[in-house]
N, C-alpha and C positions, 0 to 999 in steps of 0.2 A: 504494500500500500504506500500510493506517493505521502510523504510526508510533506513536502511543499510546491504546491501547484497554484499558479499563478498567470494572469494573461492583461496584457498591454494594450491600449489601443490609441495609433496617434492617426489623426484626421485634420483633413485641409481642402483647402485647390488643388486641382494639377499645376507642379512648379514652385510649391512652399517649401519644396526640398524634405517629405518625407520617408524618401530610400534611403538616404545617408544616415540618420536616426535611428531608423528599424537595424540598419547591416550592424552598426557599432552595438546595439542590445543586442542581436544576433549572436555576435562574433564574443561579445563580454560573457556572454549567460552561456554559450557554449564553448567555451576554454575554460569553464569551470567545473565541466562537465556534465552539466546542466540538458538534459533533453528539451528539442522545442521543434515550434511549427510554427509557423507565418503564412497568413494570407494575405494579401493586397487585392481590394475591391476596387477598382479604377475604372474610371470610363476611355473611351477614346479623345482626348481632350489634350491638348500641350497645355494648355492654360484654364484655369474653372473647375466648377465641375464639381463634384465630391468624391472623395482618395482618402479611404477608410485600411490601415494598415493593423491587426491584429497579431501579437507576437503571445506564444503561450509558449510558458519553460517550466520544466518540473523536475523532479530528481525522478522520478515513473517514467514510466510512456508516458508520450504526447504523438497522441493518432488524426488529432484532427486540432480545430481551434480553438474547441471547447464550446463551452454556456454562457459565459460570464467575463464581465472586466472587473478586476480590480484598480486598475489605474487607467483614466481618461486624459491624454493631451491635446484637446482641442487646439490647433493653430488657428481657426479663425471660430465668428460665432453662429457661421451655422451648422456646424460640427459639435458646438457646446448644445446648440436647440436639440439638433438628435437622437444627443444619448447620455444626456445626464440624467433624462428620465427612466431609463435604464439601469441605473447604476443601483446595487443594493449596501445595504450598512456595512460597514468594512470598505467599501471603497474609496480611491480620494479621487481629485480633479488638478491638474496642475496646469496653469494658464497664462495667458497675458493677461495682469488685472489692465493696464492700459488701452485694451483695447476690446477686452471679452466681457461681457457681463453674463455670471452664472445662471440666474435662477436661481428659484428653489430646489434643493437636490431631497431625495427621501432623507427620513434620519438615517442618522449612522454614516452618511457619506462627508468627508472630510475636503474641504474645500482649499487650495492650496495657491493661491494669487502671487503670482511671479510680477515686479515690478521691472519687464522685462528693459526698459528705457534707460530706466537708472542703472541696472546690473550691464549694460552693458554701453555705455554710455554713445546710444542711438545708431551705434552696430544692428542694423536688422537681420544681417546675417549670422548672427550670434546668438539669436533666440532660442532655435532648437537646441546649440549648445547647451545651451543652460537649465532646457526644461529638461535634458539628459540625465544632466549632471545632478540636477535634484532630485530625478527619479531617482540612480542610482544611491544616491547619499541614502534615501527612506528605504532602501531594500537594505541598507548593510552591508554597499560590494565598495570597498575601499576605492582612494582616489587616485592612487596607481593604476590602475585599470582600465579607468578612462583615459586616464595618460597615455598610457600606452597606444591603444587605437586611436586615438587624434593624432600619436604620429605617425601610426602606420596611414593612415587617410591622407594626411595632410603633407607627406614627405616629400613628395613631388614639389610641390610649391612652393618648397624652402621652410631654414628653420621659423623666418619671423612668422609663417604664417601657424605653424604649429606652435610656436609660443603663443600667441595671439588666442588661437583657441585653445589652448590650456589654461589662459587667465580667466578666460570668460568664462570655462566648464567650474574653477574654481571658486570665482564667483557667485557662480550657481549652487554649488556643494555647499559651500559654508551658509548660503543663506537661509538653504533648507534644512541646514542645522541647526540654526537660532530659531528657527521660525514654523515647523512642520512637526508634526507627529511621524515616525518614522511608524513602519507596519509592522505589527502584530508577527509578521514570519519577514524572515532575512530569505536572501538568494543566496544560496551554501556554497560554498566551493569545495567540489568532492574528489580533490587531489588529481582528478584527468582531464583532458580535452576531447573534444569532438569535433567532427569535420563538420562545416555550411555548407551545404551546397543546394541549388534547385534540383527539380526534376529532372529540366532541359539537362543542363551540366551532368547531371547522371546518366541520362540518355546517351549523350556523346561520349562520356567516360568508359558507358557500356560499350559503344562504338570503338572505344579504343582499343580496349582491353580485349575484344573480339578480334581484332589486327581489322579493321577497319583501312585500306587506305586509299576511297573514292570516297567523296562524301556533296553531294550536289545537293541544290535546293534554291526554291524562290522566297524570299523573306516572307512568311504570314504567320502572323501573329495566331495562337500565344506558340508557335514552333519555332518562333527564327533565335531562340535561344542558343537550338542547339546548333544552329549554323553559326551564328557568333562565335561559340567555345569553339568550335570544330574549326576553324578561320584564326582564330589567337593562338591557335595550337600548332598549325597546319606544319609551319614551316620546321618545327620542334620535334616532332613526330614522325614526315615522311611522309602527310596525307596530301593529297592532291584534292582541294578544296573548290568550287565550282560556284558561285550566285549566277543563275542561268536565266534568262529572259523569261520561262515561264513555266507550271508545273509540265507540260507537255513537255520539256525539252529536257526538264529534270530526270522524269521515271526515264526515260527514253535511252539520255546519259549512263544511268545509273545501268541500265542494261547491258547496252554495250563495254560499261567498265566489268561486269560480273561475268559476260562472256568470254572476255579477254582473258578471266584468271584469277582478279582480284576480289576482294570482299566489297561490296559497293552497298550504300547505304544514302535516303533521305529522307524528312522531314517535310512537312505540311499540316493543316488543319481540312477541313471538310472541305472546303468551297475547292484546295488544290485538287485534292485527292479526287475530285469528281473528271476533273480532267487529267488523273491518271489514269482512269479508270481500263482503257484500250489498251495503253500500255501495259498495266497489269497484267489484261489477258496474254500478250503479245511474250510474257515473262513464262506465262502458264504453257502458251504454245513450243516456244522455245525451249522449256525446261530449263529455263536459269534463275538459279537461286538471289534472289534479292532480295533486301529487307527496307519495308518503307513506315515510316510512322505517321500517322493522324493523330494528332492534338486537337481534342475534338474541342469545339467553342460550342457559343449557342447561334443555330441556324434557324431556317434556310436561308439559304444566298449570302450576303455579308453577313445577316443577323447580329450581336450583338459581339464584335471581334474580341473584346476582354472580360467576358463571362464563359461559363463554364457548364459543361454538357454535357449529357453522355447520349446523343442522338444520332451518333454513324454507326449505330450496329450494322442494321441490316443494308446499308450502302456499302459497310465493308462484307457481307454476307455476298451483296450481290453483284461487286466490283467485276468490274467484264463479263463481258456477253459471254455463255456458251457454258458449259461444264467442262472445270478443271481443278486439280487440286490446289489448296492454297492454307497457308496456318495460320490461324489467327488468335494472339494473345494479347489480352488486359491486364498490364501490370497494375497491381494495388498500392502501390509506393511511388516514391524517388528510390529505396533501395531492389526492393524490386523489380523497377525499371531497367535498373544499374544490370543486377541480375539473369534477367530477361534477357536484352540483347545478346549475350555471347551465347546464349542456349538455344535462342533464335535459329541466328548462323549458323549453328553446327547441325542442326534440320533442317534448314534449308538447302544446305551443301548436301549434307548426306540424299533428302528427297529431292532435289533439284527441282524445287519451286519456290514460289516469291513468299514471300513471310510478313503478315503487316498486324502494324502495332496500332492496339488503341488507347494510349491515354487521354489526356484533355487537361485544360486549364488548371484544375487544381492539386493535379499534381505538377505535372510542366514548368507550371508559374511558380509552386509555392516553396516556401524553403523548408529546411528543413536539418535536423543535428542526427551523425550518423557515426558511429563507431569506425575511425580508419582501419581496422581490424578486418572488419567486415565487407572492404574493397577491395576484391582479390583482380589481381589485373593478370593474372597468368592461368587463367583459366584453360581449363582442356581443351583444345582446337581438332575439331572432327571435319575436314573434309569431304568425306565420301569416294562414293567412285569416280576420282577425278587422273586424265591423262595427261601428266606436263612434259613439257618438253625434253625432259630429261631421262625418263622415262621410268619414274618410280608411280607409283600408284596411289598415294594418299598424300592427304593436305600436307600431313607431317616429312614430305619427302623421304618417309624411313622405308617406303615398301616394295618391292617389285610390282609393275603393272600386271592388274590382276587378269589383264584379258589378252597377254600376251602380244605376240606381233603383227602387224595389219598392215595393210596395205592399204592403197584410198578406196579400191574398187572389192575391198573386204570389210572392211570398218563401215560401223552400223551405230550411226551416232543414237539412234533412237531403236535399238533392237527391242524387241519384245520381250524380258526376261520373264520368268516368272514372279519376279518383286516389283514389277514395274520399273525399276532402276536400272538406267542404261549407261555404257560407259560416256564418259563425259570428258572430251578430248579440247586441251583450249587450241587456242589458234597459233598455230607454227608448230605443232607437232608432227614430224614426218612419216605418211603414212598415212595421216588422219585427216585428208581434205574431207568437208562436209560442207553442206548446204544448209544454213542456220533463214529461214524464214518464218511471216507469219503466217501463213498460210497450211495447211493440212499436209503433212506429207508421208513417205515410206518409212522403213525402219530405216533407210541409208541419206534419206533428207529429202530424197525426189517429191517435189511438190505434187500429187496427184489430179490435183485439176491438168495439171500440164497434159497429162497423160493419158489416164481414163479414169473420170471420176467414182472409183472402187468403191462398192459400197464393203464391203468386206474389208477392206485397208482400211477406211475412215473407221469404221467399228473395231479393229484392233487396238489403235493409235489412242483411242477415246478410252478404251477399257483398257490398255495399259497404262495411261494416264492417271486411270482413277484406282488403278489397283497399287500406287507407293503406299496410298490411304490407310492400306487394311494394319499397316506395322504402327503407324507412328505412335500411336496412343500407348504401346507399351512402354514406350521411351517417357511418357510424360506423366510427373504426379496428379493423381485426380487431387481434389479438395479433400479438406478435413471436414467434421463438423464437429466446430469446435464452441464446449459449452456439456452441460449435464447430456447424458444422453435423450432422458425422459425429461421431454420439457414441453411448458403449455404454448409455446409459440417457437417457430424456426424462423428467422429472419432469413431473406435471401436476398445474396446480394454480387454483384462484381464489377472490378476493376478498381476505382477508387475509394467506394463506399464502405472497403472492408474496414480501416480506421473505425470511421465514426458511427457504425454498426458494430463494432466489437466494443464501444464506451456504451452505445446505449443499451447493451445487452450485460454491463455489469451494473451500470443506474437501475435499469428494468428491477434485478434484484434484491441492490441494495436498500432502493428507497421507495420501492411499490413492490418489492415480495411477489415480482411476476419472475415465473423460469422461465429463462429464452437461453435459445442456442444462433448457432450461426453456419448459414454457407458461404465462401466468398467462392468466388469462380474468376481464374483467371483464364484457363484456355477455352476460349470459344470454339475452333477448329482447330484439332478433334473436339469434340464434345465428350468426353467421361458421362454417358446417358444411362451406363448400367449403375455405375457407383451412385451417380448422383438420385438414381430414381431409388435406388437402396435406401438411402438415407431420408427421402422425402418421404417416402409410403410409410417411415414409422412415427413421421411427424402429426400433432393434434391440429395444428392450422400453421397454413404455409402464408407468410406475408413475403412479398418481392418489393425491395427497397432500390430505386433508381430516378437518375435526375434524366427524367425525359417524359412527356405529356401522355407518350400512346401506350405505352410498358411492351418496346421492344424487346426486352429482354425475358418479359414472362410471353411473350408471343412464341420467342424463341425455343423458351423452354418447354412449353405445349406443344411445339415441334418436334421434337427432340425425343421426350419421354410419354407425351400424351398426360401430364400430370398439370392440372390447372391449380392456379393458384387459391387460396381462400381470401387474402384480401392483397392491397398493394399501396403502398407510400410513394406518392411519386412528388417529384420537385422541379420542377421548368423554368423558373425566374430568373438564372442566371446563377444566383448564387450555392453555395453547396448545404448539402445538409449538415444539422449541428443537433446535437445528441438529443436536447429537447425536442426535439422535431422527432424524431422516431418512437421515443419514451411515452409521449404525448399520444401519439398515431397510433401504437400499439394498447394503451390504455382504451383510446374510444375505439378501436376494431373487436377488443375482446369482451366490452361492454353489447357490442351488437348496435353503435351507432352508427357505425359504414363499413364497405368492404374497399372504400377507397378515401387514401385523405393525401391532402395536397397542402401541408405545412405552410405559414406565410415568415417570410423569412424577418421581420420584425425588426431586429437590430441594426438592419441598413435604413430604412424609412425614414 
C-alpha cells in the first residue's frame, strides 16, 4: 500500500510556459524515486486556450492520473474558476495574488497567495519559478534539488541565467517558508532514481532496441514524437531517418527499406494511416514484414488532433482491401510499448507480414517514471527464414541457409510450404532473382494475370497466405485475469485502459466492498478466443471499458467468441478515463440502472 500519493495540477494559456514546470517536478519527484504519470490536456492552440497539466507521484504504482488534486497552480484566472471548486480539504492553491482572485475554496482547502511582482521584482518570466519552488519547499524536497534542474535546464544559456533563476526559485522557497503551511505528507526520497520518458520516446527506444535502422514518417500529431526522438538520434545510432511528403510515401518507403533487408518502421495517427491503408495491403501481398504504429487521437477526419481515443480498431481490422495476414497489438503502457516493438519484429520477420500498433494519445503523449532496469535494449533478434547475401540463413547470420542452393529459374520466392513461410531472399543474392509485385502471383513471383488468370494458383497463394496464421498464437501470451477468481463483476478492457481499470478495481473493493477482477487484452491479431472465452463464461457480468462511442471492441469480441457483453463504460470526449468514472459506472450497472454509462469527464469543464 502507497504510503504517499499525491497529484499536481498546473493550468494556463497555451505559451504561459507550462512544460518547463511539469518536466523539473517530473525529473525532481523521479530521481527520488518516486513513481509518477502526467497528462497534459491541451488544445491545438500556440497561444489561448486552456492547458490543464496533471502530475501524480507516489512511492506505489501510479497507472493513471488519479481522482484528485492536492495542489492547484493556477497561472491565470480562469484556470482558478475551474477547479478550485474541485478541490477537497487537504488541499492548497498556490497563485498570483496580483493578479488571481481565488474564491471561495470548500473548507479545508488552504489558500496560498504568491506576491509574485514583488518576489520577483516584475520578472514575468520568473513566476512559475517561484510557484515551483514553493511547491517544493511544502512537500519537504530540499532546495538542492531544484538547484540542480534549473541548471541542468538552464545550462545552455549561460551561468547568469541559471543564477538568475536560482534566486528567484529561492525567493520562492523561503517565502513559503514564513508564510504557508507545508503538507501533512512530504515527497520521500527513496535512495533510487527513475527514468522520464513519454510513450512516443518508448516507442522509438523500442524501435531501437529492435535494430530498427529505416524509420520514415509524416509529422501528425500526437505520433511525431517518435519521429523527433528517432531524428535526434539518427545520426548517433546508424538510422537512416526520413520526414517524407506524405503518409503514402511513408508506408510505401518503409517497404521498400524492409524488402531490401533492413528493419523499417513508422508512425502516424488515424487520418495517416487511412492513407496507408493500400500500402498495407501491398506489405501483405509482398510478404514483407513491417511494423507501422497509429497513435490513435479523436476522429473522424482531423477530429480533435490532441485528444485521445481508442477508435481505429476496426480501420486497423480492416486496413486493405482483400484477405491477408497481419498482427495487430495494443500496448497498455509506455513500458509496454517499449516492450512490444522488438516482439513485434521478431513476428513479423519470422511470418513475413506487416505488424501494426495501436496506441493513442494517452499513452504516446503522457509521461511517465520507469525503472532503467526494466529497459533491456539487447533483446532476442529472430529473423526468420530470411536469404542474405552471404549466404547464412537467419537474422542472426549464425546459420546455414536452410533451403540450400538455387538458382533464379529454381528459387521460389513465394513457394507453398506447409507453414505458409516461404524463403525470403533480399535483393542481391545470387541465385535468387525474383519478381516482388502487387499484384497476385506464382510461387516463383510470375504475376498470373500476365499469364492465365488461374483460378487454382490464386486459391493457393490466398491459403498459403492465410495458413503463417495457424502458428503465431502459440508464440504469444494470452491475458491474465487478474483479481479474485470469483468475482461479482469482470471488467474488460485493452490497450491503454489497463492502468486505470486495474485502480478502479482495487477502489471497487476497498471503498464499496464490490469484487471485480480484470481482462486487459493486448493482442488483437491473433485473438486468444479460446483463453479469453474460458475466463468470460465463468464470469457473473461482463462490463467492456473503452474510450470510443460505438464499443468497437465489445463488437469485436462478439466476433471472436460469440460472448456478448452485460453492460459497457464507454468514454468519447477526448479525454481518458479516471478511476471514478468506472467505480461510479460499475456501482449504477450492478444496481440495475443501465447496461450503458458514459462518465462526464468533470474536472476539465
Amino acid at each position: 500500500m502507497a504510503k504517499v500519493d499525491f497529484a499536481i495540477g498546473i493550468g494556463g494559456e497555451a505559451g504561459q510556459g507550462i512544460a518547463t514546470p511539469g518536466d523539473i517536478l517530473a525529473r525532481i519527484f523521479a530521481r527520488r524515486g518516486l513513481n509518477l504519470n502526467a497528462y497534459n490536456a491541451y488544445q491545438s492552440l500556440t497561444r489561448g486556450g486552456h492547458t490543464f497539466l496533471t502530475i501524480r507521484a507516489s512511492d506505489g504504482p501510479v497507472r493513471n492520473m488519479g481522482d484528485k488534486l492536492d495542489i492547484l497552480i493556477p497561472l491565470n484566472q480562469d484556470t482558478m474558476d475551474r477547479h478550485l471548486r474541485l478541490l477537497g480539504a487537504g488541499a492548497c492553491v498556490l497563485f498570483d495574488s496580483d493578479k488571481i482572485k481565488p474564491g471561495t475554496p470548500a473548507e479545508g482547502v488552504q489558500l496560498c497567495p504568491l506576491p509574485i511582482k514583488q518576489l520577483t521584482a516584475g520578472n514575468k518570466l520568473a513566476a512559475n519559478t517561484v510557484a515551483i519552488a514553493a511547491t517544493l519547499q511544502m512537500l519537504g524536497v530540499e532546495f538542492k534539488a531544484l538547484e540542480d534542474a534549473l541548471a541542468r535546464i538552464f545550462k545552455r544559456k549561460g551561468d547568469a541565467v541559471v543564477a538568475e533563476n536560482v534566486g528567484f526559485a529561492r525567493t520562492g522557497y523561503d517565502y513559503a517558508t514564513s508564510n504557508f503551511k507545508a503538507f501533512p505528507f512530504k515527497a520521500p526520497n527513496l535512495g533510487k532514481g527513475n527514468a522520464v520518458l513519454t510513450g512516443n520516446m518508448a516507442i522509438a527506444l523500442g524501435g531501437i532496441a529492435a535494430g530498427v535502422k529505416f524509420y520514415a514518417a509524416y509529422p501528425m500529431s500526437p505520433s511525431t514524437g517518435v519521429l523527433m526522438y528517432m531524428a535526434s538520434h539518427a545520426r548517433q545510432l546508424g538510422i537512416m531517418v526520413r520526414q517524407v511528403e506524405d503518409e503514402i510515401g511513408v508506408m510505401n518507403m518503409v517497404i521498400g527499406a524492409a524488402h531490401a533487408g533492413c528493419r523499417a518502421m513508422c508512425a502516424t495517427s488515424g487520418g495517416g494511416f487511412a492513407l496507408m491503408t493500400e500500402a498495407v495491403g501491398m506489405a501483405g501481398m509482398l510478404e514483407t514484414p513491417v511494423v507501422c504504429v497509429d497513435v490513435q487521437r479523436a476522429g473522424p477526419a482531423t477530429g480533435v488532433p490532441t485528444k485521445t481515443e481508442q477508435g481505429d480498431l476496426w480501420q486497423m481490422l480492416g486496413a486493405g482491401q482483400g484477405d491477408f495476414p497481419r498482427l495487430i497489438v495494443a500496448p497498455t503502457s509506455a513500458l509496454d510499448a517499449f516492450k512490444t516493438i522488438p516482439e513485434l519484429f521478431n513476428l513479423c520477420d519470422q511470418y513475413q507480414c506487416p505488424g501494426l500498433v495501436l496506441s493513442d494519445l494517452l499513452i504516446s503523449e503522457g509521461t511517465t517514471s520507469i525503472d532503467p532496469k526494466d529497459l533491456n535494449f539487447k533483446p532476442k533478434i529472430e529473423r526468420g527464414e530470411v536469404i542474405w547475401p552471404n549466404g547464412n540463413g537467419n537474422g542472426n547470420g549464425n546459420g546455414a541457409n536452410p533451403f540450400g542452393g538455387a538458382t533464379d529459374n529454381s528459387y521460389l520466392r513465394y513457394k507453398n510450404t506447409e507453414s505458409g513461410i516461404s524463403p525470403r531472399a533480399v535483393p542481391g543474392v545470387p541465385g535468387h532473382i525474383h519478381v516482388a509485385a502487387s499484384d497476385e502471383h506464382d510461387e516463383d513471383g510470375t504475376l498470373i494475370s500476365d499469364e492465365f488468370t488461374n483460378p487454382t494458383k490464386r486459391r493457393i497463394m490466398v491459403e498459403k497466405r492465410a495458413r503463417k496464421m495457424e502458428t503465431v498464437l502459440s508464440q504469444i501470451a494470452p491475458p491474465n485475469l487478474v483479481g479474485p477468481e470469483t468475482a461479482e463483476v469482470t471488467l474488460v478492457g485493452w490497450g491503454s485502459t489497463e492502468g486505470v481499470i486495474r485502480e478502479a478495481v482495487e477502489k471497487l473493493a476497498a471503498e464499496e466492498g464490490i469484487v471485480a477482477n480484470q481482462i486487459a487484452v493486448r493482442w488483437i491479431v491473433p485473438f486468444h478466443a479460446d483463453e479469453i472465452s474460458h475466463m468470460l463464461t465463468r464470469s457473473k457480468r461482463i462490463i467492456i471499458v473503452e474510450n470510443n462511442q460505438s464499443g468497437q471492441f465489445a463488437r469485436y469480441l462478439r466476433s471472436e467468441t460469440g460472448i456478448a457483453a452485460h453492460g459497457h463504460i464507454r468514454k468519447y470526449d477526448g479525454e481518458p478515463f479516471m478511476p471514478h468514472h468506472i467505480v461510479n459506472a460499475v456501482k449504477d450497472q450492478l444496481s440495475g440502472k443501465t447496461e450503458l454509462s458514459v462518465p462526464e469527464h468533470e474536472i476539465f469543464v
